[in-house]
mmCIF file as Biopython writes it, N, C-alpha, C and O atoms, coordinates in Angstrom:
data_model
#
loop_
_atom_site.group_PDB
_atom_site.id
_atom_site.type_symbol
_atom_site.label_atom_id
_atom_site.label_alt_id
_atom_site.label_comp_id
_atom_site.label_asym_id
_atom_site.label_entity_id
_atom_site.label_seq_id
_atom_site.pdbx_PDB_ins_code
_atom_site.Cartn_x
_atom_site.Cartn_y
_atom_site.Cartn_z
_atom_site.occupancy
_atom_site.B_iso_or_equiv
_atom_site.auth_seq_id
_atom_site.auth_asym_id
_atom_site.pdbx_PDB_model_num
ATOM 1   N N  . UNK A ? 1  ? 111.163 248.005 6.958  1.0 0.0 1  A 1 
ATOM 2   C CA . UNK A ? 1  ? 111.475 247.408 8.232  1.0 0.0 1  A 1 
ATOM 3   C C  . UNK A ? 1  ? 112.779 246.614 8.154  1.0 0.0 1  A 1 
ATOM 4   O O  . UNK A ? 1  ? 113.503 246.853 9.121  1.0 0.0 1  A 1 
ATOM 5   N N  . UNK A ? 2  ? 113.382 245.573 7.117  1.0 0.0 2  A 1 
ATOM 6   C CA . UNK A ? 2  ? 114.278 245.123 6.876  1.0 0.0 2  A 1 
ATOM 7   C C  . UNK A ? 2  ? 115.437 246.022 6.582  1.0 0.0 2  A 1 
ATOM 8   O O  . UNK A ? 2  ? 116.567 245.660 6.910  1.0 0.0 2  A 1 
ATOM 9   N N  . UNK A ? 3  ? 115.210 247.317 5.909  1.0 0.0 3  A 1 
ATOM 10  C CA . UNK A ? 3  ? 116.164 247.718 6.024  1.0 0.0 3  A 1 
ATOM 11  C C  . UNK A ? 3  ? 116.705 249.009 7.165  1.0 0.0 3  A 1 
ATOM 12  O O  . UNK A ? 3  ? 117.839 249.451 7.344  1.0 0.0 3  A 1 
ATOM 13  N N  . UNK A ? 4  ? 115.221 249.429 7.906  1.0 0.0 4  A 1 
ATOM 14  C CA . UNK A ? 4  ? 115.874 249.559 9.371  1.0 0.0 4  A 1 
ATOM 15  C C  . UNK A ? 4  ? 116.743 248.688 10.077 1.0 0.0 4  A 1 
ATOM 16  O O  . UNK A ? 4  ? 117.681 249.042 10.791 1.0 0.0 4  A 1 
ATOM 17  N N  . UNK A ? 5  ? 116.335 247.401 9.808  1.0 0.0 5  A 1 
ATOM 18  C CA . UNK A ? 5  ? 117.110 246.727 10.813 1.0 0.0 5  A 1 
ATOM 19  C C  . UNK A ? 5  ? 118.486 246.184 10.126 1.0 0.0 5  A 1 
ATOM 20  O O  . UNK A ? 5  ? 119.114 245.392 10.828 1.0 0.0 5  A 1 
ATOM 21  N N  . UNK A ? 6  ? 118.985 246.466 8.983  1.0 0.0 6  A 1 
ATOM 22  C CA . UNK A ? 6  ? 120.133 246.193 8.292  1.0 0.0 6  A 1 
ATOM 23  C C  . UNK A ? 6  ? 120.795 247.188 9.006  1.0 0.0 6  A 1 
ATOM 24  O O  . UNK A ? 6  ? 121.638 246.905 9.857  1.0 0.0 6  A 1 
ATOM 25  N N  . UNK A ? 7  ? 120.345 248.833 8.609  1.0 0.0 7  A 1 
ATOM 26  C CA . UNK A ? 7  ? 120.863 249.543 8.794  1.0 0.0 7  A 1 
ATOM 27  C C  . UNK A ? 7  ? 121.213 249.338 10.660 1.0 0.0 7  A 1 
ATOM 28  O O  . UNK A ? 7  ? 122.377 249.573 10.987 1.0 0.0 7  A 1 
ATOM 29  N N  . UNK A ? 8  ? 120.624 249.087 11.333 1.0 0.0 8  A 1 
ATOM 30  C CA . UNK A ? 8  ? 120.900 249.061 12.918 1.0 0.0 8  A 1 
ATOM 31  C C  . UNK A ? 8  ? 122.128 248.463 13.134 1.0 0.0 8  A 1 
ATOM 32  O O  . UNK A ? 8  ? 123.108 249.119 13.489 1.0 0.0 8  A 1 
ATOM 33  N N  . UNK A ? 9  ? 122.166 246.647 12.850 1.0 0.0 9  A 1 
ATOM 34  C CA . UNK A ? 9  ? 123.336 246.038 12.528 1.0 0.0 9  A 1 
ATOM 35  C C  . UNK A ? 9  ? 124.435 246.865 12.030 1.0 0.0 9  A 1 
ATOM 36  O O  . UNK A ? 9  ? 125.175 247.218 12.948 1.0 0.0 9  A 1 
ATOM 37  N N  . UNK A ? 10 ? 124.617 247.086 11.427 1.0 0.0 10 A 1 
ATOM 38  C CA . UNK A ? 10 ? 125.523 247.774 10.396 1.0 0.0 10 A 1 
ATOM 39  C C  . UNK A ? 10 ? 125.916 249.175 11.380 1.0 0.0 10 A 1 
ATOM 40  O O  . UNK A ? 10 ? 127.048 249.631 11.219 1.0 0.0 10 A 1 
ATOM 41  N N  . UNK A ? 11 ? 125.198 249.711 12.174 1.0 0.0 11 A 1 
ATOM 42  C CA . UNK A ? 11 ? 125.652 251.101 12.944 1.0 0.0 11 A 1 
ATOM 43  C C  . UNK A ? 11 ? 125.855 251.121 14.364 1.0 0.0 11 A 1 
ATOM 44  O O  . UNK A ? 11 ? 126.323 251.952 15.142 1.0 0.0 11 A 1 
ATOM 45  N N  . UNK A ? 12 ? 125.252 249.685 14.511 1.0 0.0 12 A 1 
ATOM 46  C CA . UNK A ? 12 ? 125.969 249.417 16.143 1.0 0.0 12 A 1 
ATOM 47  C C  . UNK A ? 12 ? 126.891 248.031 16.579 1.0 0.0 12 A 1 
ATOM 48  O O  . UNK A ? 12 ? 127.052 247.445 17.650 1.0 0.0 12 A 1 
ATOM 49  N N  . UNK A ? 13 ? 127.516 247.775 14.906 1.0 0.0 13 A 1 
ATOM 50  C CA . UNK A ? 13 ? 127.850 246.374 14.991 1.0 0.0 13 A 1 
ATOM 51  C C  . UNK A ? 13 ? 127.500 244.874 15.219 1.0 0.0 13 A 1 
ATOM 52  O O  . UNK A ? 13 ? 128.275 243.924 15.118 1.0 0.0 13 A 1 
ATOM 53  N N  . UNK A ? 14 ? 126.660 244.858 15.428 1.0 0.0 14 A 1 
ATOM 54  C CA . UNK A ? 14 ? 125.401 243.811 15.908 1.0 0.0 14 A 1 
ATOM 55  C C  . UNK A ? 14 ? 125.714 242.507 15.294 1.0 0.0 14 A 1 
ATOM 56  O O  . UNK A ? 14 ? 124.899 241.584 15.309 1.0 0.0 14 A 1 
ATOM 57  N N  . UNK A ? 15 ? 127.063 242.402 14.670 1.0 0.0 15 A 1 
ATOM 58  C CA . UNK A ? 15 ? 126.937 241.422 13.334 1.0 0.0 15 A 1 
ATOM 59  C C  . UNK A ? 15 ? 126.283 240.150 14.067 1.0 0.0 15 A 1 
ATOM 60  O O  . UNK A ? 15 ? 125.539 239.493 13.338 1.0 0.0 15 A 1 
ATOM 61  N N  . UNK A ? 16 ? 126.450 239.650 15.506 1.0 0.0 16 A 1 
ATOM 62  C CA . UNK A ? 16 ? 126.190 238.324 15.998 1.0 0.0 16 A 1 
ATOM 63  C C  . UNK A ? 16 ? 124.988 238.441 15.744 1.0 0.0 16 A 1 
ATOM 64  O O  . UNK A ? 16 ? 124.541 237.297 15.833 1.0 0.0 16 A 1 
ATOM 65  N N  . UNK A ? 17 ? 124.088 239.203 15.449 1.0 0.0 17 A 1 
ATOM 66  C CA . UNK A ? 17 ? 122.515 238.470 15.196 1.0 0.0 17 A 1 
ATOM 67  C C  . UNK A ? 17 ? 122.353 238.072 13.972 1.0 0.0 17 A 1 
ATOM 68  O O  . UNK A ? 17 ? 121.593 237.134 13.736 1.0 0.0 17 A 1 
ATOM 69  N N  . UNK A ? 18 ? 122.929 238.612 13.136 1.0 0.0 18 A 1 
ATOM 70  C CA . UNK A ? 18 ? 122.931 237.970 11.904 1.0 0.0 18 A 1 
ATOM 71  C C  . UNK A ? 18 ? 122.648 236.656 11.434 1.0 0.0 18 A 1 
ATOM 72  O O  . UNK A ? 18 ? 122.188 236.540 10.298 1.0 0.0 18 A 1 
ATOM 73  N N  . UNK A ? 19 ? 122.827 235.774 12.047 1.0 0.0 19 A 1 
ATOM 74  C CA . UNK A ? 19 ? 123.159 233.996 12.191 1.0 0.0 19 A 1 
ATOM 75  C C  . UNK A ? 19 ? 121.204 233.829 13.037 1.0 0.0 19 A 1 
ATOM 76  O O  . UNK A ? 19 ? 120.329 233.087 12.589 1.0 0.0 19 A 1 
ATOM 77  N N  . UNK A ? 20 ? 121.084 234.590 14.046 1.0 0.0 20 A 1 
ATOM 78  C CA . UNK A ? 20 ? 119.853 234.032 14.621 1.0 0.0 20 A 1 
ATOM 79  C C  . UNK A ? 20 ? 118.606 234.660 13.874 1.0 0.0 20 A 1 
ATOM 80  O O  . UNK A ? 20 ? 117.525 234.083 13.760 1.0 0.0 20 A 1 
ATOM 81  N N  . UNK A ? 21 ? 118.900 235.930 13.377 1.0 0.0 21 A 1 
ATOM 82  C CA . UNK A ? 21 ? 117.742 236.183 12.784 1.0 0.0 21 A 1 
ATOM 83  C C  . UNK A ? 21 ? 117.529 235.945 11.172 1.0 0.0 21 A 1 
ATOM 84  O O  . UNK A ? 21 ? 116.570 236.165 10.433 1.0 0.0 21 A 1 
ATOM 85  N N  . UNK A ? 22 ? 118.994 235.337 10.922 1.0 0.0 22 A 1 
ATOM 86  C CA . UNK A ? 22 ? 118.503 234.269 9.412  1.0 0.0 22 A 1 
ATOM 87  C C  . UNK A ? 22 ? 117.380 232.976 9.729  1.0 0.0 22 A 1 
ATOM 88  O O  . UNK A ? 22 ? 116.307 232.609 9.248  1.0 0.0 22 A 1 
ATOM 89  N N  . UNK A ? 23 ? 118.276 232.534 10.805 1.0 0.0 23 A 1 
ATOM 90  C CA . UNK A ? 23 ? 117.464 230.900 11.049 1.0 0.0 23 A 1 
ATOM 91  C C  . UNK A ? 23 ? 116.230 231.215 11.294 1.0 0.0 23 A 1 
ATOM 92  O O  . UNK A ? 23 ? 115.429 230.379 10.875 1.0 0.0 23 A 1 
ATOM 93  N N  . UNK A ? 24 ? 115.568 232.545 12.068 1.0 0.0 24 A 1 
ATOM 94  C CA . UNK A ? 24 ? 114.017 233.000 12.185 1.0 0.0 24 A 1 
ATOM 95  C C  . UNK A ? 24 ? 113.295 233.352 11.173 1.0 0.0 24 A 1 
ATOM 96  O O  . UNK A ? 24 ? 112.094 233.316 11.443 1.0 0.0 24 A 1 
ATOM 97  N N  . UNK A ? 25 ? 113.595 233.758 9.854  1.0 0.0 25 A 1 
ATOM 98  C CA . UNK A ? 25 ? 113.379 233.933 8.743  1.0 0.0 25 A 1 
ATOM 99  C C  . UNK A ? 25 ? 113.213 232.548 8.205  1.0 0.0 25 A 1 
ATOM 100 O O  . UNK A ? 25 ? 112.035 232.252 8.000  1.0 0.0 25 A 1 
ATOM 101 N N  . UNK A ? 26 ? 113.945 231.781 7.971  1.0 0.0 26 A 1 
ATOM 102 C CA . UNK A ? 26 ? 114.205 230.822 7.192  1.0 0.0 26 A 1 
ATOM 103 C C  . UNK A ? 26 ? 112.853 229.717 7.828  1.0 0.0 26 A 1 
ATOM 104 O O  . UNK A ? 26 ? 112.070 229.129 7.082  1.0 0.0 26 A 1 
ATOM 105 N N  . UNK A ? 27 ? 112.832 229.624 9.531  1.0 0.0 27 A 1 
ATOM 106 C CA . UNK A ? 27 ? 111.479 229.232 9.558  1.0 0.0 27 A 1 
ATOM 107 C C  . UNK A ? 27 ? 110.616 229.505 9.885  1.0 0.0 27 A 1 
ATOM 108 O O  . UNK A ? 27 ? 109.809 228.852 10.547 1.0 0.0 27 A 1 
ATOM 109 N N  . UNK A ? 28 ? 110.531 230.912 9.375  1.0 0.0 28 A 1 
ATOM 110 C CA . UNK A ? 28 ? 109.245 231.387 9.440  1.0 0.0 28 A 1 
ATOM 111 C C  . UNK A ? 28 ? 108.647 230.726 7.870  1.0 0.0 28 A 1 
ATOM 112 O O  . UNK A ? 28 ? 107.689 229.971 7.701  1.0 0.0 28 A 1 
ATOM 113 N N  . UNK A ? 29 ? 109.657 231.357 6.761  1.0 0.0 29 A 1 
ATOM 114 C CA . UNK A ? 29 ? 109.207 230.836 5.749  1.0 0.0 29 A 1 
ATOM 115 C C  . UNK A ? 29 ? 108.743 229.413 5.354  1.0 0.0 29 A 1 
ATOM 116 O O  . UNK A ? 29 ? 107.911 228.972 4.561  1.0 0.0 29 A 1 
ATOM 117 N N  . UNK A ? 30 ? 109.560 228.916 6.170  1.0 0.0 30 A 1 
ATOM 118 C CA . UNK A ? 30 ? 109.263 226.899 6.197  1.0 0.0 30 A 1 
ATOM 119 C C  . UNK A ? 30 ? 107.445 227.152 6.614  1.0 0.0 30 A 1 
ATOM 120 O O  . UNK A ? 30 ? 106.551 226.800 5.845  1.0 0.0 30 A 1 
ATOM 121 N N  . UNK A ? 31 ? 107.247 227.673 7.672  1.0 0.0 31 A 1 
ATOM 122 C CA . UNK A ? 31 ? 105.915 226.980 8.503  1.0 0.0 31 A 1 
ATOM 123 C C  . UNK A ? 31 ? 105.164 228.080 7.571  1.0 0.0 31 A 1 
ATOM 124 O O  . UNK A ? 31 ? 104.194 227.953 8.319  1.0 0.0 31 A 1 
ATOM 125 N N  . UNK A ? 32 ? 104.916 228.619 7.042  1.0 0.0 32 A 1 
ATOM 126 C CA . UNK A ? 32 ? 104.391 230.029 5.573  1.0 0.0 32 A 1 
ATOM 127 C C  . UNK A ? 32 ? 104.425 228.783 4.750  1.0 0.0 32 A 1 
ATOM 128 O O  . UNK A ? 32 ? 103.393 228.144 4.957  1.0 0.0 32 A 1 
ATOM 129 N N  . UNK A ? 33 ? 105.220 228.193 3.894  1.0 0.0 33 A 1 
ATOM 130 C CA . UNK A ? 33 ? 105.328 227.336 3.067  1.0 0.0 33 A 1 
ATOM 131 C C  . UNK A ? 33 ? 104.255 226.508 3.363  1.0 0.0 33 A 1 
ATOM 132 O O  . UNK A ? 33 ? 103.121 226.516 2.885  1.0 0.0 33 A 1 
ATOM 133 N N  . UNK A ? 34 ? 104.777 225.749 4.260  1.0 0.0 34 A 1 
ATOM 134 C CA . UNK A ? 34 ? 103.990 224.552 4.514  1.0 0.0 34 A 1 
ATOM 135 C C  . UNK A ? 34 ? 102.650 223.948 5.201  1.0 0.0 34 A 1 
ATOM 136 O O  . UNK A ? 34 ? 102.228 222.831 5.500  1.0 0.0 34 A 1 
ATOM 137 N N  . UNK A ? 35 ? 102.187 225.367 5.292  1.0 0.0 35 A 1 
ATOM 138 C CA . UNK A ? 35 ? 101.033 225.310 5.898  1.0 0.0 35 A 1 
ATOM 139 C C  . UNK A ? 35 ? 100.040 225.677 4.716  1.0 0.0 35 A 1 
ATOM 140 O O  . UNK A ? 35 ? 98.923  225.161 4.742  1.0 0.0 35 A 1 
ATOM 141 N N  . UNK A ? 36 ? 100.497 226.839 3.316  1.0 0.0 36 A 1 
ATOM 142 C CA . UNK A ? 36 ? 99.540  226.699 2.374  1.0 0.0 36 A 1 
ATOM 143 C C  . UNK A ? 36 ? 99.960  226.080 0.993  1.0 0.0 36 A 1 
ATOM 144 O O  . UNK A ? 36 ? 99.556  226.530 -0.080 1.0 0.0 36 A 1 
ATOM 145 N N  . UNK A ? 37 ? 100.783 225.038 1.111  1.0 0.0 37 A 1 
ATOM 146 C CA . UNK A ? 37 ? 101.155 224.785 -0.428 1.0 0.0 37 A 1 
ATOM 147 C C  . UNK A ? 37 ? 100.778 223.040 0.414  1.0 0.0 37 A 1 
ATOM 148 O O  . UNK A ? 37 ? 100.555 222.609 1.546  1.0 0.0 37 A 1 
ATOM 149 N N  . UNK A ? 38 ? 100.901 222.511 -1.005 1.0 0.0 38 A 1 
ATOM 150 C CA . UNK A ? 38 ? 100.505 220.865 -1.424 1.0 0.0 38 A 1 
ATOM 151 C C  . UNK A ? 38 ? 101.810 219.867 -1.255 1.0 0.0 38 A 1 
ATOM 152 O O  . UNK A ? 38 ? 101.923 218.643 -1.322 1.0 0.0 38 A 1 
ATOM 153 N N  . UNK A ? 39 ? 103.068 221.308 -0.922 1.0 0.0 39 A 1 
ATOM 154 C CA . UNK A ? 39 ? 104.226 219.909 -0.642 1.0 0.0 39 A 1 
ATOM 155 C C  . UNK A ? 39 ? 104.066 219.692 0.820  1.0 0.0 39 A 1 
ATOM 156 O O  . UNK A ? 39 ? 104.584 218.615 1.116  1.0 0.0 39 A 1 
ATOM 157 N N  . UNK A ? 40 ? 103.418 220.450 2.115  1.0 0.0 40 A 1 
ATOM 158 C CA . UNK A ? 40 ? 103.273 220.427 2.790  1.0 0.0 40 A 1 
ATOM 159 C C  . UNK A ? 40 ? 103.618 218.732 3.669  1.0 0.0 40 A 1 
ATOM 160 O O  . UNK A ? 40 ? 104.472 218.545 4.535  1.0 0.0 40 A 1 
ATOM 161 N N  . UNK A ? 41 ? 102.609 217.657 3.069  1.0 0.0 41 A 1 
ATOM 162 C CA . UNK A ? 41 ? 103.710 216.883 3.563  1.0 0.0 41 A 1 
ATOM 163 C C  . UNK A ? 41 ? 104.977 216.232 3.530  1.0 0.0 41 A 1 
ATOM 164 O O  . UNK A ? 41 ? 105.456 215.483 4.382  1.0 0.0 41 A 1 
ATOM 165 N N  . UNK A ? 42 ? 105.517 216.646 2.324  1.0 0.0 42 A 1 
ATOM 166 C CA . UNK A ? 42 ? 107.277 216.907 2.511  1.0 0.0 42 A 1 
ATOM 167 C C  . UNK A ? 42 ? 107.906 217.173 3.771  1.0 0.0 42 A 1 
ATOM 168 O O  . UNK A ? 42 ? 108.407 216.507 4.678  1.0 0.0 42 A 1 
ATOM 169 N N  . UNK A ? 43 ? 107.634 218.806 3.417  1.0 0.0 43 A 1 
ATOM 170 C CA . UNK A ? 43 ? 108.080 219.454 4.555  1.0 0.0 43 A 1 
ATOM 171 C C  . UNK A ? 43 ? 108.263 218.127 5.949  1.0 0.0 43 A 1 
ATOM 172 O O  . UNK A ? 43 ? 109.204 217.476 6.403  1.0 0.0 43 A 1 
ATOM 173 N N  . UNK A ? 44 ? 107.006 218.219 6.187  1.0 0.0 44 A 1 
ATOM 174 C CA . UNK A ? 44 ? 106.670 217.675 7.444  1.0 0.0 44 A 1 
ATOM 175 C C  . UNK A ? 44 ? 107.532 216.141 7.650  1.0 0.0 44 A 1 
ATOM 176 O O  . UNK A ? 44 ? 107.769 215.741 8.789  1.0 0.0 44 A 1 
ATOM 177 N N  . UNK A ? 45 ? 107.817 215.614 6.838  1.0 0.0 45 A 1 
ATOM 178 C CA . UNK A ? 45 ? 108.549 214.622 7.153  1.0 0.0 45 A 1 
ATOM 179 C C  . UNK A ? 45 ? 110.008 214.567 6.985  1.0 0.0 45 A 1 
ATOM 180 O O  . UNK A ? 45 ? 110.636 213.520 6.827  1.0 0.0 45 A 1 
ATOM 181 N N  . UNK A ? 46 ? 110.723 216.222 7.044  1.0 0.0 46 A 1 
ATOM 182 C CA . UNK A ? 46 ? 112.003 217.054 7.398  1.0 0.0 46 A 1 
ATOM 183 C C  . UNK A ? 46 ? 111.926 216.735 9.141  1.0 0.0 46 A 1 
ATOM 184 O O  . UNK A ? 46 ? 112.761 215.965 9.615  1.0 0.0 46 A 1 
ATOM 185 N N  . UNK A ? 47 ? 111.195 217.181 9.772  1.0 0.0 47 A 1 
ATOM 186 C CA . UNK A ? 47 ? 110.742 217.362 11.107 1.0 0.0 47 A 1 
ATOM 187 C C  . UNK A ? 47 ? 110.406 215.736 12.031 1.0 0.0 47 A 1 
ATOM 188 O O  . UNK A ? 47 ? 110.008 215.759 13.196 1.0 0.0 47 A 1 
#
């Protein structure tokens, strides 16, 4: 799936999503993180 969608970018120029669908990744992984690990309230006091 990731690299369908590399490849899409890459064949219709798309580069501007690049930037929004890092930051959707990045917190997806935050709220993944921090909902099953023990630093959890770390995190939370980022926010």
């Amino acid at each position: 799936m990731i690299k369908e969608l590399i490849e899409y970018l890459m064949k219709n120029k798309k580069w501007w999503l690049i930037p929004p669908i890092t930051i959707f990744i990045i917190f997806g992984l935050l709220v993944a993180f921090s909902t099953t690990s023990p630093v959890s309230p770390f995190v939370y006091m980022l926010f």
